[in-house]
C-alpha positions in Angstrom: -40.6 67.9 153.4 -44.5 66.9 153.9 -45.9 69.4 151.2 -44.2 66.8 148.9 -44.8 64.0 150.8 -48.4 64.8 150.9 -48.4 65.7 147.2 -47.0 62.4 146.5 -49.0 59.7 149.2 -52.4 61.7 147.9 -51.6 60.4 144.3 -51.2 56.9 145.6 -54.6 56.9 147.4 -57.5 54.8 146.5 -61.1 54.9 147.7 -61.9 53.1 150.6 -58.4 52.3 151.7 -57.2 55.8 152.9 -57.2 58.3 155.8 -56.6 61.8 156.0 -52.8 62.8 155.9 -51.2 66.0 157.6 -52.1 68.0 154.2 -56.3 66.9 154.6 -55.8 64.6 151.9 -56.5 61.0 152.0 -53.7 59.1 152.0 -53.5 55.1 150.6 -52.7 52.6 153.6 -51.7 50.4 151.2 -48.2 49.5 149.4 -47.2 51.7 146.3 -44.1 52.6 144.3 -43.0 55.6 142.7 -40.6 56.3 140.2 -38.8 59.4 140.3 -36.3 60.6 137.5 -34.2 63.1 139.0 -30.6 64.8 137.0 -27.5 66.9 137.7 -24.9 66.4 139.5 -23.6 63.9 141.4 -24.2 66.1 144.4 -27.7 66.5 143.2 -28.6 62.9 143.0 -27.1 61.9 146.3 -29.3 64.9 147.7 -32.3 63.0 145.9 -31.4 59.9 147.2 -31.3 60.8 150.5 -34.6 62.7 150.7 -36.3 59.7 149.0 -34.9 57.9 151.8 -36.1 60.4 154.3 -39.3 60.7 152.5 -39.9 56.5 152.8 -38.4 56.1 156.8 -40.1 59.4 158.6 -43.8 60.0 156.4 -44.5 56.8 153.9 -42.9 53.4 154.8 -45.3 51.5 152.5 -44.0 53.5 149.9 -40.7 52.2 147.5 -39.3 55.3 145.7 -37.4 53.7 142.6 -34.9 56.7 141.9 -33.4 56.4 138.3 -30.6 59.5 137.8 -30.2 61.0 134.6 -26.9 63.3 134.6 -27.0 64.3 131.0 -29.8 65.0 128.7 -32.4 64.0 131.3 -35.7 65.8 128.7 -34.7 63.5 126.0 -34.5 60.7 128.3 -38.4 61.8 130.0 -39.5 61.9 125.9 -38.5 58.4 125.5 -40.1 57.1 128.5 -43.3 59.0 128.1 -43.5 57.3 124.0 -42.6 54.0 125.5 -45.5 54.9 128.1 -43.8 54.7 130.8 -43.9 58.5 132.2 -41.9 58.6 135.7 -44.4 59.5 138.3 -41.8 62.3 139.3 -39.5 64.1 137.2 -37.1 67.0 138.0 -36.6 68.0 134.6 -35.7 71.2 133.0 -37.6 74.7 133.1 -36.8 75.4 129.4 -39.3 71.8 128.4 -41.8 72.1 130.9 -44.1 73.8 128.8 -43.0 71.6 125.8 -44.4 68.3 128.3 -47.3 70.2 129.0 -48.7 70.6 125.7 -47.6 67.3 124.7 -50.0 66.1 127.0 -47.1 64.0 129.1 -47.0 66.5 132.5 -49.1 68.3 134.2 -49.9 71.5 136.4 -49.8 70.5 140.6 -51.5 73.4 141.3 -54.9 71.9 142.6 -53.1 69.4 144.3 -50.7 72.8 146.1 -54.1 74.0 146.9 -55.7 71.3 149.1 -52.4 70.8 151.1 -53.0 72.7 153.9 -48.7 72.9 154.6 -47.7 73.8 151.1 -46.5 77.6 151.2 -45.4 78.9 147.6 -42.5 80.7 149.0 -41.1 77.3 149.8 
């Protein structure tokens, strides 16, 4: 859980107002909210619910996690946020579109952000 935790607080850090987190990064002291759009099942978004509530109570209190659940379609429904400019700061979409996202300039790679957390292990 901190890899993610990490990879997420070190996005929400601003100069000045930070210290270093258990991933080396600096992490915001300050109130933030993420949105998250997760899909699946319903099993899969109470999973996703419940580690967004983990994630808030044991590494990021400040932080609100606003979890919105799409269980069918969930690309489409990333598309029309991102043209409404509105991209979720999180999104567990599907493998298939990722590249699709990419090149449409509305996701992006995480690997420089893997590299400078000290816990993140690929095999994880």
């Amino acid at each position: 859980m901190a890899p993610a935790g990490a990879l997420v607080l070190a996005a929400c850090a601003s100069a000045g107002q930070s210290t270093a987190g258990p991933s080396g990064a600096a992490l915001s002291q300050e109130a933030a909210t993420v949105t998250f759009l997760g899909r699946g099942s319903v099993t899969s978004q109470q999973s996703f619910e419940e580690l967004t509530r983990r994630f808030t109570q044991e590494l990021a209190p400040k932080v609100t996690v606003q979890y919105t659940h799409a269980d069918a379609m969930p690309d489409e429904k990333y598309q029309v946020l991102a043209a409404g400019g509105s991209t979720p700061d999180i999104f567990f979409g599907t493998v298939a579109n990722y590249k699709v996202h990419i090149a449409r300039g509305i996701a992006g790679y995480l690997d420089e952000l893997a590299k400078r957390d000290k816990q993140f292990k690929e095999a994880d």
